[in-house]
Structures are given as structure tokens and as C-alpha cells.
N, CA, C and O atoms as CSV, one atom per row, in Angstrom:
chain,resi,resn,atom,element,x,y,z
A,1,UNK,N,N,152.503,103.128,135.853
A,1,UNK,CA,C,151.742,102.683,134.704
A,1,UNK,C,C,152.079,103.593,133.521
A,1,UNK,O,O,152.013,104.823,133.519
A,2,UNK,N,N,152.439,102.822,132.548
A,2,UNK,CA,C,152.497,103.773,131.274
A,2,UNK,C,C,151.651,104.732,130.888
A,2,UNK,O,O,150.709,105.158,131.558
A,3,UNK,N,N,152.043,105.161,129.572
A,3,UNK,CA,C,150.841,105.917,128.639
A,3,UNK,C,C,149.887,104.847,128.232
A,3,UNK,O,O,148.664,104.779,128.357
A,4,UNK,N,N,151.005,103.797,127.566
A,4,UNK,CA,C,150.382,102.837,126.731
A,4,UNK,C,C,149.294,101.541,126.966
A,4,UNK,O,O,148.538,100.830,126.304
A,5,UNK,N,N,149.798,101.757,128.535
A,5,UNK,CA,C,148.936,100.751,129.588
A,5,UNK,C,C,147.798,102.160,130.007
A,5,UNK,O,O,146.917,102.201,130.866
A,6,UNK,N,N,147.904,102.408,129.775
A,6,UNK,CA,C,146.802,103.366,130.729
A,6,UNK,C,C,145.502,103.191,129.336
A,6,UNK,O,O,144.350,102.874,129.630
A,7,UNK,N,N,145.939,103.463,127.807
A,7,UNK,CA,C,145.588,103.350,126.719
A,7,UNK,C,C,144.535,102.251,126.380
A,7,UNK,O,O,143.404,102.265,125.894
A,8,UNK,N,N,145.501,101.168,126.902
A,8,UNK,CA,C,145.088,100.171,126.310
A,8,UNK,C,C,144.003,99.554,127.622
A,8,UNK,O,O,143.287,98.611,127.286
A,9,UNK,N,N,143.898,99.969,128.820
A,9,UNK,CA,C,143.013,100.096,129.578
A,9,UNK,C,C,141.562,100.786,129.145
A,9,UNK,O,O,140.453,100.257,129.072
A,10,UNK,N,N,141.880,101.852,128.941
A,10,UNK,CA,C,140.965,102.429,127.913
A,10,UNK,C,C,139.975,101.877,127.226
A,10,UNK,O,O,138.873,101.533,127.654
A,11,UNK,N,N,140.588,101.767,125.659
A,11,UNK,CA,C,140.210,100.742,125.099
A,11,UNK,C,C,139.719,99.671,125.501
A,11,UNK,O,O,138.901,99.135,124.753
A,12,UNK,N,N,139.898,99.315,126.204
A,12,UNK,CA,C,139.733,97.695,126.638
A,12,UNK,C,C,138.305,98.158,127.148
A,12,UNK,O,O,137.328,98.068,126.404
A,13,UNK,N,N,138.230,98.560,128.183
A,13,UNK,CA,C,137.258,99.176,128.874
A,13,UNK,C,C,136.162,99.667,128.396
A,13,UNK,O,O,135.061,99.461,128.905
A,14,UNK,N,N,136.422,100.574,127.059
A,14,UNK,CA,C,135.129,101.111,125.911
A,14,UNK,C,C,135.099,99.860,125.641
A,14,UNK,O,O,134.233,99.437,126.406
A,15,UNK,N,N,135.733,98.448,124.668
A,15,UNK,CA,C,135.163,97.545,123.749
A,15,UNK,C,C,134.380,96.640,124.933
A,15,UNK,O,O,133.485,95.878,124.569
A,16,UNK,N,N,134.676,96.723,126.123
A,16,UNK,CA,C,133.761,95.831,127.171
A,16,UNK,C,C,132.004,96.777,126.949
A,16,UNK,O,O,130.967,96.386,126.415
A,17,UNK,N,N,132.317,97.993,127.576
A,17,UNK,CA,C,131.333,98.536,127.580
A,17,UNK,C,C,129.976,98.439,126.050
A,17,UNK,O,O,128.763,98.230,126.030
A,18,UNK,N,N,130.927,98.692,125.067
A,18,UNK,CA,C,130.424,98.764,123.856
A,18,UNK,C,C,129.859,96.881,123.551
A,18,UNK,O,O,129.044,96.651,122.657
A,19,UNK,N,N,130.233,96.135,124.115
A,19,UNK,CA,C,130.025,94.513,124.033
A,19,UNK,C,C,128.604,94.625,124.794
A,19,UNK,O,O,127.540,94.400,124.218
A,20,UNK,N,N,128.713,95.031,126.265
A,20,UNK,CA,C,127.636,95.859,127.147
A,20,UNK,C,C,126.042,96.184,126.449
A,20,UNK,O,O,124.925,95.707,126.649
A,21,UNK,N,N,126.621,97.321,125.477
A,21,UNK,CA,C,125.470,97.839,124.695
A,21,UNK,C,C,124.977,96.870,123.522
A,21,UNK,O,O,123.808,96.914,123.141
A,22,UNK,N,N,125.823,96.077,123.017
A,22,UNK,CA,C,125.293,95.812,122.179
A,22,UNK,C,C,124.709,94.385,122.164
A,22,UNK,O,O,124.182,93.929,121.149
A,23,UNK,N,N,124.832,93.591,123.482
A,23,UNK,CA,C,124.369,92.727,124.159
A,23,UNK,C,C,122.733,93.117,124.566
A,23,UNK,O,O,121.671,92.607,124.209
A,24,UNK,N,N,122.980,94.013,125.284
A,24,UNK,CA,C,122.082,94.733,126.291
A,24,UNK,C,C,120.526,95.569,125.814
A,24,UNK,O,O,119.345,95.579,126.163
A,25,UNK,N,N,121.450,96.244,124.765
A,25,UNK,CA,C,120.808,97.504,124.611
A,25,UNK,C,C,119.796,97.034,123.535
A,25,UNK,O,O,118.931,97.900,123.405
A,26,UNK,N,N,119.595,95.978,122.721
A,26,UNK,CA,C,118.425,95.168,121.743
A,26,UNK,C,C,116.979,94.470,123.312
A,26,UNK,O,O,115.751,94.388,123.342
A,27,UNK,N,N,117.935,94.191,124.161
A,27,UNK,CA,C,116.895,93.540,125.073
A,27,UNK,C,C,116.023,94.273,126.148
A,27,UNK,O,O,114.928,93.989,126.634
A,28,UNK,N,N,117.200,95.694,126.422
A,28,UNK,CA,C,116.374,96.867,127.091
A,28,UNK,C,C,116.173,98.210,126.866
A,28,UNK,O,O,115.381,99.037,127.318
A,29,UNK,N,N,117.130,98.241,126.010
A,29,UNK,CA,C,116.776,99.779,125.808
A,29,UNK,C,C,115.920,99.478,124.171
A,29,UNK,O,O,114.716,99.222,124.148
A,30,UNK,N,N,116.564,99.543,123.193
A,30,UNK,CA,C,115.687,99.437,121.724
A,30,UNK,C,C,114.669,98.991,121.303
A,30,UNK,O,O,113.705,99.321,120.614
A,31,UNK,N,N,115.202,97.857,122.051
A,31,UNK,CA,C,114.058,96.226,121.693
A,31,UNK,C,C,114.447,95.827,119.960
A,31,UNK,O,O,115.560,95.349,119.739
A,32,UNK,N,N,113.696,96.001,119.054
A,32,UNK,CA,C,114.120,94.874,117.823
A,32,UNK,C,C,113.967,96.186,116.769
A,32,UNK,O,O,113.107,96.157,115.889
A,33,UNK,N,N,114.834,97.286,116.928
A,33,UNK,CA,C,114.992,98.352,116.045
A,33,UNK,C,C,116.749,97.535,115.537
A,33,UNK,O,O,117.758,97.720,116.217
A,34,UNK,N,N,116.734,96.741,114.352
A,34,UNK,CA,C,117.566,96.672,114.291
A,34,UNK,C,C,118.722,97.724,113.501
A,34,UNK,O,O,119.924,97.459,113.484
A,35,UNK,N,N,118.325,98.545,113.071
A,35,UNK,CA,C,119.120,99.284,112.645
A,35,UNK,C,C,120.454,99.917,113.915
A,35,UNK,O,O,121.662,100.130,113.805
A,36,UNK,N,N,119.711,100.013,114.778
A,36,UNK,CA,C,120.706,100.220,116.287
A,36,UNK,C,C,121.245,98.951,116.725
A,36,UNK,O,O,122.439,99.010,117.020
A,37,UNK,N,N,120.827,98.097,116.817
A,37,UNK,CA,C,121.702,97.033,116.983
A,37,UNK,C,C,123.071,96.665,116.266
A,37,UNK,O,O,124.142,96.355,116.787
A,38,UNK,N,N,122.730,96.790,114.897
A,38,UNK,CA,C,123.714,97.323,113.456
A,38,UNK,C,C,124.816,97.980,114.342
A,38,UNK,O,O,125.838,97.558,114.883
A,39,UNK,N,N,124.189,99.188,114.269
A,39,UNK,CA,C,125.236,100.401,114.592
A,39,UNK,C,C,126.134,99.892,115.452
A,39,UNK,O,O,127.356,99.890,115.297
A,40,UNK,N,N,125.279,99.286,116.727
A,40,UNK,CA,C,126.090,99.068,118.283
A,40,UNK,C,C,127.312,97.796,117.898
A,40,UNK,O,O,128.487,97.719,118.256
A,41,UNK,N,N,126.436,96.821,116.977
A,41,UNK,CA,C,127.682,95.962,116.948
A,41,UNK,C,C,129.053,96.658,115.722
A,41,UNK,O,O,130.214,96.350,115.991
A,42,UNK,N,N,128.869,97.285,114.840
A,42,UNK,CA,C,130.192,97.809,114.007
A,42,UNK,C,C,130.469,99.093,115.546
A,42,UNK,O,O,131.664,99.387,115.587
A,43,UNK,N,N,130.054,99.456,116.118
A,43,UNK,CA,C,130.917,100.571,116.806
A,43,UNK,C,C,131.873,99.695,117.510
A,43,UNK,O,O,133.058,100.010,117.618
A,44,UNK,N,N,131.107,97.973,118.270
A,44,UNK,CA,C,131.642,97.438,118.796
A,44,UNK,C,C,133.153,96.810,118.238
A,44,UNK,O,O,134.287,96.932,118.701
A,45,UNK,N,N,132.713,96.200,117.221
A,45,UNK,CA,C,133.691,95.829,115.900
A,45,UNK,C,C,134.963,96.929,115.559
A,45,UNK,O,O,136.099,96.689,115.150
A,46,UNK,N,N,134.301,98.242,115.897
A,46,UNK,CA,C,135.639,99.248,115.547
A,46,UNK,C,C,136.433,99.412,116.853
A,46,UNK,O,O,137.662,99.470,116.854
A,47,UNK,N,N,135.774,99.474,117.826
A,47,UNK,CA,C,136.593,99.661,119.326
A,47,UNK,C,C,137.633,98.357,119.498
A,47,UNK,O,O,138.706,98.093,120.040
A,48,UNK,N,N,136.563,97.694,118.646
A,48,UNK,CA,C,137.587,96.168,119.299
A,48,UNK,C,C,138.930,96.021,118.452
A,48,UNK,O,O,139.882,95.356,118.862
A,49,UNK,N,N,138.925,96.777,117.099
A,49,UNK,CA,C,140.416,96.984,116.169
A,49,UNK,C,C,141.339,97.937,117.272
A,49,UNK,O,O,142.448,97.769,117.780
A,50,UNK,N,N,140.566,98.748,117.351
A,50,UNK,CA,C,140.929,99.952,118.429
A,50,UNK,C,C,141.911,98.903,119.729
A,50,UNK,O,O,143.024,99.019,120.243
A,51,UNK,N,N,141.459,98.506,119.777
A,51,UNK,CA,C,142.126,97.508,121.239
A,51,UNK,C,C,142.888,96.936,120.698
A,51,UNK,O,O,144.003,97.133,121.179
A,52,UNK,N,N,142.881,96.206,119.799
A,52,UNK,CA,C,143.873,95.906,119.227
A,52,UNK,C,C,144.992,96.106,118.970
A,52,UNK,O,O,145.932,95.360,119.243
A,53,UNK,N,N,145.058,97.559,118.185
A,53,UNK,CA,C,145.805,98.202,117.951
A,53,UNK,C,C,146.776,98.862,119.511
A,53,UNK,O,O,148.007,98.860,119.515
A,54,UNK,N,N,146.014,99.330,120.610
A,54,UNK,CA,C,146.397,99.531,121.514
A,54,UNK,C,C,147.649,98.351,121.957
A,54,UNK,O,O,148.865,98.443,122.121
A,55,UNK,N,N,146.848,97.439,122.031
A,55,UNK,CA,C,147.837,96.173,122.598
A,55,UNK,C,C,148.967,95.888,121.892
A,55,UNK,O,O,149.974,95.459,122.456
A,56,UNK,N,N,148.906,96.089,120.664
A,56,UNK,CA,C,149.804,95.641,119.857
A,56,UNK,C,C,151.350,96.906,120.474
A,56,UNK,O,O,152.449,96.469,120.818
A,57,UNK,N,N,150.991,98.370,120.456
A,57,UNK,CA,C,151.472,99.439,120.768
A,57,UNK,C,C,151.942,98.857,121.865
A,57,UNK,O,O,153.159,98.748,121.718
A,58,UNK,N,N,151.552,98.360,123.050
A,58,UNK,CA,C,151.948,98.476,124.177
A,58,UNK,C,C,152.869,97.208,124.191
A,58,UNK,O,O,153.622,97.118,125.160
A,59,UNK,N,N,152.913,96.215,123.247
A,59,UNK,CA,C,154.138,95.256,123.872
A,59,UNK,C,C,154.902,95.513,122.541
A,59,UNK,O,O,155.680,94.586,122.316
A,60,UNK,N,N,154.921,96.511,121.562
A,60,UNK,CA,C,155.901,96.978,120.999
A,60,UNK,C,C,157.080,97.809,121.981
A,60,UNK,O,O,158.271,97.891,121.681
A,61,UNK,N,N,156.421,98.425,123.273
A,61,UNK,CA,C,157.435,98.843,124.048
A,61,UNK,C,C,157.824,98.069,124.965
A,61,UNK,O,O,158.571,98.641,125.758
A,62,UNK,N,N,157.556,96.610,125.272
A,62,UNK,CA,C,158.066,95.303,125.987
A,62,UNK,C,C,159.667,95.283,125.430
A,62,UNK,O,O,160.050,95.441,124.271
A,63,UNK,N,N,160.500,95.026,126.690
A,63,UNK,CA,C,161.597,94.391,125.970
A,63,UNK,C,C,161.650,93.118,125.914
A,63,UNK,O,O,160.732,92.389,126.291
A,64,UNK,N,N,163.217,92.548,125.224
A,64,UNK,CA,C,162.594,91.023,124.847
A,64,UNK,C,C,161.928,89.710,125.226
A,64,UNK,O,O,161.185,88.865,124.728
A,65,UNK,N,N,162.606,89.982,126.425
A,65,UNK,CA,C,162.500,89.102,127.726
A,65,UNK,C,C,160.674,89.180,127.907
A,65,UNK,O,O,159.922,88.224,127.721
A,66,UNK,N,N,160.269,90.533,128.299
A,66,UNK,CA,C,158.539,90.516,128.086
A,66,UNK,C,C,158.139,90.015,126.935
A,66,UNK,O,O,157.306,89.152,127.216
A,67,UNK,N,N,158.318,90.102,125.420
A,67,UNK,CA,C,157.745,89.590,124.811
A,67,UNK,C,C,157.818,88.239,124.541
A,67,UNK,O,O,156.824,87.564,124.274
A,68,UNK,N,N,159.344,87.658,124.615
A,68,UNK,CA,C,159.394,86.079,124.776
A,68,UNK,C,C,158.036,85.389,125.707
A,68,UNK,O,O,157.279,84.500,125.318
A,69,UNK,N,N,158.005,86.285,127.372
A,69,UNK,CA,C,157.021,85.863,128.037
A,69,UNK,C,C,155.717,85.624,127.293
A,69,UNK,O,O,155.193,84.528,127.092
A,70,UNK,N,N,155.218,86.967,126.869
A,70,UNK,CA,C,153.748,87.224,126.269
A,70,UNK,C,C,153.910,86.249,125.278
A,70,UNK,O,O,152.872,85.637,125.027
A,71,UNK,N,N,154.866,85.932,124.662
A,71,UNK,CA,C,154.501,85.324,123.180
A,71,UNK,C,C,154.493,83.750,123.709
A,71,UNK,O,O,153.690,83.127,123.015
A,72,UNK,N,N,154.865,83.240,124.304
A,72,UNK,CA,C,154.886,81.837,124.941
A,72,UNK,C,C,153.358,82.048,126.028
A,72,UNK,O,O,152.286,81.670,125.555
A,73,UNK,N,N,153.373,82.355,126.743
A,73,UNK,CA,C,152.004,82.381,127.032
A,73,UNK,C,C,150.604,82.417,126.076
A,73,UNK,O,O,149.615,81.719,126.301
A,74,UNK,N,N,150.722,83.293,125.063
A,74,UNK,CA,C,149.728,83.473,124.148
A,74,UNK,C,C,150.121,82.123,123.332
A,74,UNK,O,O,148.985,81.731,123.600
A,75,UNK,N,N,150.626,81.140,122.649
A,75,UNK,CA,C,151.056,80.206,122.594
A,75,UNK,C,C,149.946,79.231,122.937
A,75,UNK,O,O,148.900,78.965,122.345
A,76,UNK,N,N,150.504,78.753,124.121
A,76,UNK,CA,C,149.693,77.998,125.604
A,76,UNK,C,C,148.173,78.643,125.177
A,76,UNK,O,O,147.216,78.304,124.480
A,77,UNK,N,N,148.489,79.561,125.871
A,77,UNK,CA,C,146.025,79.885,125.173
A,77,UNK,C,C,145.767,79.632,124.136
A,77,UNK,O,O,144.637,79.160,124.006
A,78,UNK,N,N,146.724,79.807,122.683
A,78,UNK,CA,C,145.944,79.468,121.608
A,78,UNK,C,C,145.333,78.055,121.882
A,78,UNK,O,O,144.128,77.810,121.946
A,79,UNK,N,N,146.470,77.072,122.050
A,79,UNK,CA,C,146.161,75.984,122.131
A,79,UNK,C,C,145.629,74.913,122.938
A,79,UNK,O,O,145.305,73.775,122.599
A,80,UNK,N,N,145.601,75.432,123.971
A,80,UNK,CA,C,144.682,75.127,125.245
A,80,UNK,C,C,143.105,75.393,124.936
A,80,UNK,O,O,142.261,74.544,125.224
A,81,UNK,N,N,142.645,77.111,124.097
A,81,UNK,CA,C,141.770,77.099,124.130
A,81,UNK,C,C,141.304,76.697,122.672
A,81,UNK,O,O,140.106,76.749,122.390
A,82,UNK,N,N,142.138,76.344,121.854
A,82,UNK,CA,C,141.344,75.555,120.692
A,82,UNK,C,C,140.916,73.930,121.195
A,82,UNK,O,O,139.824,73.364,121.143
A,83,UNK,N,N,142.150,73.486,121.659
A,83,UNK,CA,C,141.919,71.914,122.209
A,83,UNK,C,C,140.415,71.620,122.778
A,83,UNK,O,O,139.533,70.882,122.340
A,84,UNK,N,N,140.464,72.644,124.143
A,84,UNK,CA,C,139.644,72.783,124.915
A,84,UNK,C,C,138.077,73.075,124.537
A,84,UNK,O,O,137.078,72.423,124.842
A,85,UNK,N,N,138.187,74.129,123.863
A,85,UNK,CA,C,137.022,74.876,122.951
A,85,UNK,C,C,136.350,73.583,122.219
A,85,UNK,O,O,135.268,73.214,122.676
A,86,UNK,N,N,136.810,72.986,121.303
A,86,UNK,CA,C,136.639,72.052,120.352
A,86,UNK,C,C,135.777,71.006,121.404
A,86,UNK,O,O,134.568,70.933,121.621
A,87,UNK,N,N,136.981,70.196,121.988
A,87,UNK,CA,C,136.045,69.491,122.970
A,87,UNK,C,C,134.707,69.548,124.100
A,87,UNK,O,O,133.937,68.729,124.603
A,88,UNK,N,N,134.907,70.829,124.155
A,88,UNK,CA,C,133.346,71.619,124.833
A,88,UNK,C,C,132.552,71.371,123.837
A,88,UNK,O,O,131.582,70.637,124.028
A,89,UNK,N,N,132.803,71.936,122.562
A,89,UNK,CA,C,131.819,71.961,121.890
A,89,UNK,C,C,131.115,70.665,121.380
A,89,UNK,O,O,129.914,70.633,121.112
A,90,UNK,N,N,131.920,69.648,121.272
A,90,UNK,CA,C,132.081,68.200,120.522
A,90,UNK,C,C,130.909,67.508,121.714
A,90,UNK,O,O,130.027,66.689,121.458
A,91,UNK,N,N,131.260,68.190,123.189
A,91,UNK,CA,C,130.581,67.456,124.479
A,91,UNK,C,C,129.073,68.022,124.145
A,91,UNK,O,O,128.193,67.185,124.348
A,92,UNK,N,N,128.742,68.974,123.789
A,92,UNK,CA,C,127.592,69.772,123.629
A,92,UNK,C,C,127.172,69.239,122.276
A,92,UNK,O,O,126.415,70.151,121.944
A,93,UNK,N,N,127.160,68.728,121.678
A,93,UNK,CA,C,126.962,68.236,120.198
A,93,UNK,C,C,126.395,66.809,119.755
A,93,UNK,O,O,125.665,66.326,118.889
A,94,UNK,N,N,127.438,66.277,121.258
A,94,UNK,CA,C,126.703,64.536,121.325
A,94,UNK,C,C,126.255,64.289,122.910
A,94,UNK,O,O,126.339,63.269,123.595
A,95,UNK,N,N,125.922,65.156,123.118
A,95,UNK,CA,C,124.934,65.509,124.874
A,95,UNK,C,C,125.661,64.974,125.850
A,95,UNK,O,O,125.278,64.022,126.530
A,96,UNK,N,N,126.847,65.604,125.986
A,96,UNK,CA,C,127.370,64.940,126.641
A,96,UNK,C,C,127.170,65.779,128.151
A,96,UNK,O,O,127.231,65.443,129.334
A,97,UNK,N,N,126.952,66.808,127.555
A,97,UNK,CA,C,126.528,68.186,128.754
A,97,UNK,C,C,125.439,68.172,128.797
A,97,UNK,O,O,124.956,67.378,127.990
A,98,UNK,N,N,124.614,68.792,129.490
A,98,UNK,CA,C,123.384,68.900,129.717
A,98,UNK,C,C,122.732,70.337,128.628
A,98,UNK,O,O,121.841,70.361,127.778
A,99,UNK,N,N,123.638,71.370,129.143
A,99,UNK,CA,C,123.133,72.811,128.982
A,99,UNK,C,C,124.016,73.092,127.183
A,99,UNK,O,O,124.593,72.251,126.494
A,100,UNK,N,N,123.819,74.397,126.939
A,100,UNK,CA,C,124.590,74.036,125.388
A,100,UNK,C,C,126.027,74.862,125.700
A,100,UNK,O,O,126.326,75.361,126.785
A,101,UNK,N,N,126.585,74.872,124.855
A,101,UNK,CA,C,128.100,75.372,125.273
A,101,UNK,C,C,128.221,76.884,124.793
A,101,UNK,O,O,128.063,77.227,123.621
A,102,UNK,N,N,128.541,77.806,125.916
A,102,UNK,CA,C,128.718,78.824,125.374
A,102,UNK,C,C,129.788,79.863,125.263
A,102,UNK,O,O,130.706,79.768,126.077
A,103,UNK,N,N,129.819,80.637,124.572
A,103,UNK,CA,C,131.459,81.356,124.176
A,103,UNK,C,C,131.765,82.052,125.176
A,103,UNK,O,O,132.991,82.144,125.228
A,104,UNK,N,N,131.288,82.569,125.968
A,104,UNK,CA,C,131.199,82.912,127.126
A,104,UNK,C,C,132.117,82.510,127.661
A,104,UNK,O,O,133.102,83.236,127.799
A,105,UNK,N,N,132.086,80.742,128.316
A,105,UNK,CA,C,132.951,79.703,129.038
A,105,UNK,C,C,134.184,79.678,128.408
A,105,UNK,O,O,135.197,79.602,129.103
A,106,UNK,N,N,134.276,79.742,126.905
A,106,UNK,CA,C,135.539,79.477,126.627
A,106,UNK,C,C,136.581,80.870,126.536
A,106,UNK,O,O,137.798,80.906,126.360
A,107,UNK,N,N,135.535,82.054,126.742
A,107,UNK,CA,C,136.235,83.396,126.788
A,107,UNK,C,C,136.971,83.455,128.078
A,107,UNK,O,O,138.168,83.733,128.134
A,108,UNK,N,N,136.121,83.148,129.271
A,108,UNK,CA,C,136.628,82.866,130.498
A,108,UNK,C,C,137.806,82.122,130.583
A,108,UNK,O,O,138.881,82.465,131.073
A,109,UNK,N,N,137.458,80.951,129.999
A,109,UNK,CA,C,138.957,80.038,129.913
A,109,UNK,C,C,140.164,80.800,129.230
A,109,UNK,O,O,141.198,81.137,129.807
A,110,UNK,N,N,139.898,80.981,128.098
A,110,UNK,CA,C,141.181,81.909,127.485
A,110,UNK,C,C,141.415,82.618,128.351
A,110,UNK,O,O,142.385,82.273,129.025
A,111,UNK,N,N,140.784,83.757,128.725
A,111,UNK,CA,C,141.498,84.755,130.348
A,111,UNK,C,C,142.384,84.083,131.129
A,111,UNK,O,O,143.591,84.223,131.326
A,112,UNK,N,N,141.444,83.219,131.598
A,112,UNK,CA,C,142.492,82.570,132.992
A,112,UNK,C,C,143.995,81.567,132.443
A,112,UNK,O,O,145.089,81.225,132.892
A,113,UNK,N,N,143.259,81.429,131.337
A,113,UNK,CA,C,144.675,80.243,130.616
A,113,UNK,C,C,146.025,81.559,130.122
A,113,UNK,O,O,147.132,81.087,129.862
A,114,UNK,N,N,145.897,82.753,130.047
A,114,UNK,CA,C,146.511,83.266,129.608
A,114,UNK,C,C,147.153,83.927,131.149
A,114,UNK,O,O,148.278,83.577,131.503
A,115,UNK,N,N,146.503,84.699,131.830
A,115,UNK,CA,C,146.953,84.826,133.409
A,115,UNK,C,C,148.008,83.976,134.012
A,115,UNK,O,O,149.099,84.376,134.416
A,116,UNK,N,N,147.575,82.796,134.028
A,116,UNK,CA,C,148.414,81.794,134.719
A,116,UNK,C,C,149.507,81.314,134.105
A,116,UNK,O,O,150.398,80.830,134.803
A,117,UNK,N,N,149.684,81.375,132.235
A,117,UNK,CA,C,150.057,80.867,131.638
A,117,UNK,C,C,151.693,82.165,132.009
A,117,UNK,O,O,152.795,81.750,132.366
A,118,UNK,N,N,151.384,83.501,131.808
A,118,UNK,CA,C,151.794,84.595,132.262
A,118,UNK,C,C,152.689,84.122,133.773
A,118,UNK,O,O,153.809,83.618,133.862
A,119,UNK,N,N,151.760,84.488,134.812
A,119,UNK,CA,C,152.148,84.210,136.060
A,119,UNK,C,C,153.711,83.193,136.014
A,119,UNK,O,O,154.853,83.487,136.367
A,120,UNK,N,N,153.144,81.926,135.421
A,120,UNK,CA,C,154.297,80.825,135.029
A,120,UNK,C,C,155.251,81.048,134.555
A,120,UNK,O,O,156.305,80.646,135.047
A,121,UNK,N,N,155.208,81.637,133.637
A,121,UNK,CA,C,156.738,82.555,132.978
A,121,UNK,C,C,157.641,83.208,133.219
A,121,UNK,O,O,158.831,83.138,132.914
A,122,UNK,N,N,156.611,84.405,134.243
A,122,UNK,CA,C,157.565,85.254,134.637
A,122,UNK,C,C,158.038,84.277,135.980
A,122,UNK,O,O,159.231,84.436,136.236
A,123,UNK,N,N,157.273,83.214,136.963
A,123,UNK,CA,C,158.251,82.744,138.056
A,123,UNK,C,C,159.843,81.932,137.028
A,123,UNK,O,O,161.005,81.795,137.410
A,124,UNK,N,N,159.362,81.651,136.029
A,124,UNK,CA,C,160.490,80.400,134.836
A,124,UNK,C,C,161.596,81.634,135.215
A,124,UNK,O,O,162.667,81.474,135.799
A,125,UNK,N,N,161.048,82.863,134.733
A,125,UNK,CA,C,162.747,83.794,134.027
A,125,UNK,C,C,163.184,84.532,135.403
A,125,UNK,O,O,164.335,84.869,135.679
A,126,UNK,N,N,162.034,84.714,136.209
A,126,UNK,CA,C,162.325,85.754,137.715
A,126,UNK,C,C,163.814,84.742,138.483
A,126,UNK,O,O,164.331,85.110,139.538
């Protein structure tokens, strides 16, 4: 494992945690002091540039062949999860669902659409 993977693990890991608190921490720890809520979501907001930035670092050291992969996969999720997203939401809008639609589901989807989308690539070039 790299530096840069180890990094961007990191990161990743604080902006989960920091998502954590600032989810969390209005419903059990503070309650409706919003001035901490404030705080928790810009710390969240800065970790999450932070990750960003990490990721970006780490497939700057991809060679091309990896980034062709990553960039064709990320591709596929944009548009899978806009298509997708849209129509969740469109289903939730004219009841087509029961429950309401949440970002949650479509965060999940982006994950797995990007995994597999991944997985697929590298069997295309392996």
C-alpha cells in the first residue's frame, strides 16, 4: 500500500467519521445548539476538500492504463447515478414508492456502480 493510499484512507475515514458527528452529534450529544452543528458540518465540508484533494494525489500517481480504468468507470457512475437518481426521485414525487427517496440509496448506488464498474475494466484490460 502506498503513502498515498494509506492517505487517502485517512481522509476518507476522518470525512466518514466527521459525516458521523455531524449527523449524530445534533441528535445525541448537543441537541439544537446550533452553533455546533455549524461548526461540525464546515469541519465536515473541509475534510471532505481534504479527501478530495487526497484522491486526486493518489491517481496522479496511477499510470495510464489505471487512469483510463478510473476515468471510464467514474464515467459509468456519473451516469448511471444521475439516470438512476433522477428516476428514484421522479418515483418518490408521483408515489410511486411508498417511503420518500433518500440520498443515502443513491450514495450506496454510486459505491457499488463504481466497484463493479472498476472490477469490469480491469477483467476488459487484464
Amino acid at each position: 500500500m502506498t503513502n498515498r493510499t494509506k492517505q487517502l484512507a485517512y481522509w476518507t475515514f476522518s470525512w466518514l467519521a466527521s459525516t458521523a458527528l455531524a449527523t449524530f452529534g445534533p441528535v445525541f450529544i448537543w441537541g439544537d445548539f446550533k452553533l455546533l452543528t455549524t461548526i461540525a458540518l464546515l469541519l465536515n465540508l473541509g475534510i471532505g476538500i481534504i479527501m478530495i484533494i487526497a484522491n486526486r494525489n493518489l491517481f496522479m500517481e496511477y499510470d495510464e492504463l489505471q487512469k483510463d480504468i478510473h476515468l471510464k468507470a467514474m464515467a459509468i457512475t456519473l451516469g448511471l447515478t444521475m439516470v438512476l437518481g433522477i428516476a428514484y426521485s421522479l418515483m418518490d414525487v408521483t408515489n410511486l414508492i411508498s417511503g420518500d427517496a433518500e440520498i443515502s440509496h443513491l450514495v450506496g448506488a454510486m459505491g457499488i456502480i463504481y466497484l463493479l464498474s472498476i472490477l469490469k475494466m480491469n477483467r476488459y484490460y487484464a
